[in-house]
N, C-alpha and C positions, 0 to 999 in steps of 0.2 A: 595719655597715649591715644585716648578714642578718641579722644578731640582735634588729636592733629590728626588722626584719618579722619575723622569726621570733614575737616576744613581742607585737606587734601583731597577726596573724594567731591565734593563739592564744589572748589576749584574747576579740577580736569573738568567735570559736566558743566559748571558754565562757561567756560571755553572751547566745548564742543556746540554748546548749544547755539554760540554767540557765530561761530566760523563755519556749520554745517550744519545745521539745524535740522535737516530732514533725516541726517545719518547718526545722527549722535547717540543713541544709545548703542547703535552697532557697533563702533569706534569705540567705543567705552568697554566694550565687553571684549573686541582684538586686543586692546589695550591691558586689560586686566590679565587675559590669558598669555599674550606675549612675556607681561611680568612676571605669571608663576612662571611660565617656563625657563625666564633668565634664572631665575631663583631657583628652581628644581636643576638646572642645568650647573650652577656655583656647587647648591651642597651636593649634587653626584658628583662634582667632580672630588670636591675635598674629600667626601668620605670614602670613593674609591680610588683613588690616586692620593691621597696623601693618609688616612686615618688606616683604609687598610694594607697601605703598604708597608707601614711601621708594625702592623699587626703581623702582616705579613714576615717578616723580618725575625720576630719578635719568637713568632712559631717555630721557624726555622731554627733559630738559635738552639731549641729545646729547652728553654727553662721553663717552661711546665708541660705537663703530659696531658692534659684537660682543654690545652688551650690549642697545644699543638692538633687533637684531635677534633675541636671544636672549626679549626679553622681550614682542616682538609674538609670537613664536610660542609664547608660554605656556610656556617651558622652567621658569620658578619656580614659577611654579601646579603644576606638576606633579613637580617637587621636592618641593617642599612640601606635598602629600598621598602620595610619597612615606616623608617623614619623620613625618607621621603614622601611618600604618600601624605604621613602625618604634615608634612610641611605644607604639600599642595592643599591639604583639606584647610589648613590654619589659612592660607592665604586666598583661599576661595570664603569664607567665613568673614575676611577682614573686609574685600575689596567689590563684594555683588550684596546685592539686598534679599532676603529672605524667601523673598518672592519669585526670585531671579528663575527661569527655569534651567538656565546655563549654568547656577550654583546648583541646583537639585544633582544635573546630571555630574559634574563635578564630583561632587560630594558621595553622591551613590558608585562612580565608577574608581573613585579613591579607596572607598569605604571595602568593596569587592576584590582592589589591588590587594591592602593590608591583608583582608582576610585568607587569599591565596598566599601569600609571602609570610604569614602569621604558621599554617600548616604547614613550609617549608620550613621555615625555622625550626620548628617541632621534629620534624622530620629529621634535619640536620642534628638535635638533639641526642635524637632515640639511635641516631645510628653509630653516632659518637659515645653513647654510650653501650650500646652494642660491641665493639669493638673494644675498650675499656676492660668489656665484663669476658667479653667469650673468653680469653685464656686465662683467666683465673680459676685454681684448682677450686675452689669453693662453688665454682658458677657451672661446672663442665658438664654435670649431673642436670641442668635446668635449662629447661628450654627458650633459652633467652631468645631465638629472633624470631620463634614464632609468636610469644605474647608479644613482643614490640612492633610485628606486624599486625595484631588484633587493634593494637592501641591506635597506629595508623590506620584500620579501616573505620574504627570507631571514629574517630578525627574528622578525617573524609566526609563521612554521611554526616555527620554534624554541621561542619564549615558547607556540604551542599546544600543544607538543606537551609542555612542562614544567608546564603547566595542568591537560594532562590526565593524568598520570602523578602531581600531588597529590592529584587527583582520586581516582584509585585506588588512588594509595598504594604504586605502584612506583616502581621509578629511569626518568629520564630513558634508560639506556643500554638497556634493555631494551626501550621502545618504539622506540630506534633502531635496534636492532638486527633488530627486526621490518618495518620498511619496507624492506628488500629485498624482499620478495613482494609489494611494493604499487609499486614502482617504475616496470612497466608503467602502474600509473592516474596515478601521480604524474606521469610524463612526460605522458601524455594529459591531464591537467589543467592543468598550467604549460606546455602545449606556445608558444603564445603569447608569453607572459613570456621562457620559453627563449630559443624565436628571436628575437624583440624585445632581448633583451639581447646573443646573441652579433652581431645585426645592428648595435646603437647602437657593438658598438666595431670592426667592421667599418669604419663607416663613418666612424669617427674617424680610428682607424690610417691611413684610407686619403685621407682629408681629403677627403670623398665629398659629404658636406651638414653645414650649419651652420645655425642659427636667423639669417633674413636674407637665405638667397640665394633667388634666384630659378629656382624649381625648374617644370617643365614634365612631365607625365604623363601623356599624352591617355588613357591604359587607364582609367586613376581618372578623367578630367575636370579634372586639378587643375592650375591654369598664376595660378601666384602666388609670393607670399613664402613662407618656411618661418617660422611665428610657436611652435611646438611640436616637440620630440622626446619622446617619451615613450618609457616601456616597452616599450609592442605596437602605439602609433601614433604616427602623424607628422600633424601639424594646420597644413594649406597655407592660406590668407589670399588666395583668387581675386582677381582684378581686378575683380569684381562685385560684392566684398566679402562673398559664398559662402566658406562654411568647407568646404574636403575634407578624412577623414579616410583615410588611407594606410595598411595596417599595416607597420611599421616594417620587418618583413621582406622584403617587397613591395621595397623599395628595394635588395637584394641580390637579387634572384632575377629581376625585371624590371628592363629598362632605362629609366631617366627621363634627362629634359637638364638640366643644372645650370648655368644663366646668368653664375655667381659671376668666371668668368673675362673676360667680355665686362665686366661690371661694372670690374674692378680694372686691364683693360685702359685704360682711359680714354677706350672711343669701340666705337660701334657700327654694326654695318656694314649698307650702303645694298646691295641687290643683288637691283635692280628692272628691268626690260625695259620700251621700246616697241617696239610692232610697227609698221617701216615699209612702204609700200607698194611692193613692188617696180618697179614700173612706174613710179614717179618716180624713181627710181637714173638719173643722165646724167653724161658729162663736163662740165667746165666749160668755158666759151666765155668771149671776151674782156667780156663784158659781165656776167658773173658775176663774172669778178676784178675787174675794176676794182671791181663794188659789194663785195663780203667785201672788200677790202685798206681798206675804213673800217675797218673792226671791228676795236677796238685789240688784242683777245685772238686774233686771227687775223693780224696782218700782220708780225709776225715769221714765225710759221709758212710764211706765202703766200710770203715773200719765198727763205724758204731751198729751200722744195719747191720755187717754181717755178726758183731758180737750177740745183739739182738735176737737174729733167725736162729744162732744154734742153741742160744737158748733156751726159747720157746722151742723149737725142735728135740730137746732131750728133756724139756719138761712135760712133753706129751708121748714122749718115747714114739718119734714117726719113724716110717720107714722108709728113707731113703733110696731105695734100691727101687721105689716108683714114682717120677717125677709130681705126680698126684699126691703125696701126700707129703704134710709140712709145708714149711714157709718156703719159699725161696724167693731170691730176686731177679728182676725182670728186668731186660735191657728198657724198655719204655717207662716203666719206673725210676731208673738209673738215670734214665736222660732227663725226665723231668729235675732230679736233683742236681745232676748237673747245669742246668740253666737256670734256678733258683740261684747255686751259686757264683753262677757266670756274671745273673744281674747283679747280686747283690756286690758285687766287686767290681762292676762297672759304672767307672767317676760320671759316666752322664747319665745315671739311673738315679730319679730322686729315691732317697732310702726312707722318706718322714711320710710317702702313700704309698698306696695299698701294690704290695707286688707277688705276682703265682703266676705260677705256670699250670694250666689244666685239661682235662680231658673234656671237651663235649661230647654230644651224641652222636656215637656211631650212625653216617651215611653210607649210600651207596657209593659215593667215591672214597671214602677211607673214612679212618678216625681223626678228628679233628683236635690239633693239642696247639693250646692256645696259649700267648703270653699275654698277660696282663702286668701292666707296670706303668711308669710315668717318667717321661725324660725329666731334666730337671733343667729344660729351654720352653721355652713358649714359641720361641722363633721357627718358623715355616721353614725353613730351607737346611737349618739346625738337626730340628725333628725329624724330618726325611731321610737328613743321613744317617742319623743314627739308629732309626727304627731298620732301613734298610741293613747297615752293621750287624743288627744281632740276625738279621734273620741269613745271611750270608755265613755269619758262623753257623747259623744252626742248620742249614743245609751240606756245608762241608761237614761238620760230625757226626752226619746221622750214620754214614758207615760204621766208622769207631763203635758205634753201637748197635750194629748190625741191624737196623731200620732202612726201611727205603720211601719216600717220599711216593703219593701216590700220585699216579700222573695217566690221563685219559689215554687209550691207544690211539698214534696219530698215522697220518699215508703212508709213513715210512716201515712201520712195525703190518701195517693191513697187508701192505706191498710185499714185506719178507715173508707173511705169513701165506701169502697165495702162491709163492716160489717156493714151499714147503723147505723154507729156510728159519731158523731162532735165529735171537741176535745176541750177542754174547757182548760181557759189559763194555767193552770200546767200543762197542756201535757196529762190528765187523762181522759179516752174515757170514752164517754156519750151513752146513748140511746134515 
């Protein structure tokens, strides 16, 4: 095979030499380069019009998954200018002498193509397989496309730095060997990337955040889904459907709230206060039990408390005839057990967490009696209504129980009061 290029090569120059002799190496070198180009011109076309049409095709059908994803992200397209390049170097190689400077630049600007179309490929790679991996339950925990973007900047700086070392015609070892004196800039330039990436496996290892959960960050504004891990940001998906962006490191260095456990729990929790009036707080009197001992979720209660108080009341021989002494029971006590048993027999109150009904610390606007309990929804708009349900009943019952809700004087009540008018319970001024 060298021989007949040898004799072919040899040929064509004595027949330049013999017909133009002053131009004959120029014409030799048009000559050569017209050639690769018919040649680079044949394999682009076959291998993009006919190799990857069939690929093309092929994809489409969907018989494999690997393939189909390899060829949306152009990984053949860029093979296959790849493997052009490798053709124009073989035929600059066969057809110019060593010496050539038209084969140097050739050679060096083939060698430059490959390497650019070498990091796409990679590229096309990392992102097909990004894609692949994100919705796999096993993977949703990891931060897959920010290490796949580390591996792309790593890539990057490498193929530039082998760019530029063809460029000038040294070894790749020797401009590496020179970035030690630039490693201060290099840090100050990927500072970002850096911590972005030691952050992403931070927050893996430590199974911190995942794309899905429900992340809260008041410093940022950001109280949504996590739809993004990146690099050097985290892309939250607000409830206003506002995008915040976070930078990834932000997320080790600041403290955020991560929902993801309230979610997997299976219920989320109520633990909300009204404020009663204290001034309606009384013992109960025989005309109060009698009305609560209807109320089917009170007269088990009624029935065991009051056995209870007479009890202990004739074991201490009290005397009744001064509300001061002995047990008795309280409409505010009452009410608490009737919402213990309200919950507990309410199908959207989880029954397997923690569920009370309690008193906080008396304020200046009332006594604070608080539900704590847990729906057995995680859903937003679920939860809402139903936190709103109990508390709806529990403002219609408070009369039943001779309580009043405590509630600030407003313009209307200032207004009747400087008309040396009360308001009587319809709202209708008196004198």
């Amino acid at each position: 095979m060298n021989e007949i290029r040898s004799k072919i090569k040899l040929a064509v120059k004595e027949w330049l030499e013999l017909n133009a002799p002053a131009h004959a190496d120029a014409i030799y070198a048009l000559l050569i380069l017209a050639w690769i180009a018919i040649v680079s011109i044949a394999i682009h076309l076959i291998l993009h019009r006919v190799v990857q049409k069939l690929l093309n095709r092929s994809a489409l059908a969907g018989r494999a998954g690997w393939h189909s994803l390899l060829f949306t992200h152009k990984l053949f397209r860029n093979v296959a200018l790849i493997v052009q390049g490798g053709i124009i170097y073989i035929q600059a190689d066969l057809w110019l002498s060593p010496s050539s400077m038209l084969r140097s630049a050739i050679e060096t600007s083939v060698e430059m193509w490959m390497l650019v179309f070498a990091l796409l490929a990679l590229f096309s790679i990392l992102d097909a397989l990004q894609d692949a991996l994100v919705n796999r339950a096993s993977f949703t925990r990891f931060p897959i496309r920010g290490l796949l973007q580390s591996i792309k900047l790593v890539a990057t700086v490498l193929i530039g730095l082998v760019v530029v070392s063809l460029l000038m015609g040294k070894s790749p070892v020797i401009l590496l060997s020179g970035l030690g004196a630039l490693s201060a800039v290099m840090m100050l330039v990927f500072k970002d990337p850096i911590l972005g990436l030691v952050a992403g496996i931070q927050l893996s290892a430590n199974n911190m955040l995942a794309i899905g959960d429900w992340l809260e960050m008041p410093k940022y504004g950001a109280d949504g889904d996590v739809i993004d891990i990146g690099l050097t940001t985290v892309k939250v998906q607000n409830w206003d459907k506002t995008i915040t962006t976070i930078p990834t490191y932000a997320l080790i260095t600041d403290s955020f709230k991560n929902w993801r456990g309230m979610s997997e729990s299976g219920g989320r929790r109520i633990k909300r206060s009204v404020l009663i009036d204290t001034g309606s707080v009384k013992f109960l009197d025989e005309d109060d039990l009698r009305r609560l001992r209807k109320a089917q979720l009170l007269s088990e209660y009624l029935q065991r408390a009051i056995d209870e108080v007479e009890k202990h009341n004739t074991e201490v021989r009290a005397d009744l005839s001064s509300f001061i002494n002995g047990r008795r029971l309280t409409n505010l006590g009452t009410l608490r057990a009737y919402l213990v048993s309200y919950l507990k027999a309410n199908p959207a109150i989880h029954q397997g967490m923690t569920l009370m009904v309690r008193q906080l610390e008396v304020t200046p606007q009332g006594l604070p009696l608080e539900i704590y309990a847990f729906t057995n929804t995680t859903k937003w708009a679920e939860y809402e209504n139903i936190q709103a349900d109990i508390f709806d009943h529990l403002f219609a019952v408070l009369p039943e129980f001779g309580l009043h809700a405590h509630e600030a004087p407003t313009g209307r009540d200032i207004r009747a009061l400087a008309a040396g008018r009360t308001m009587n319970a319809a709202g209708v001024g008196e004198n």
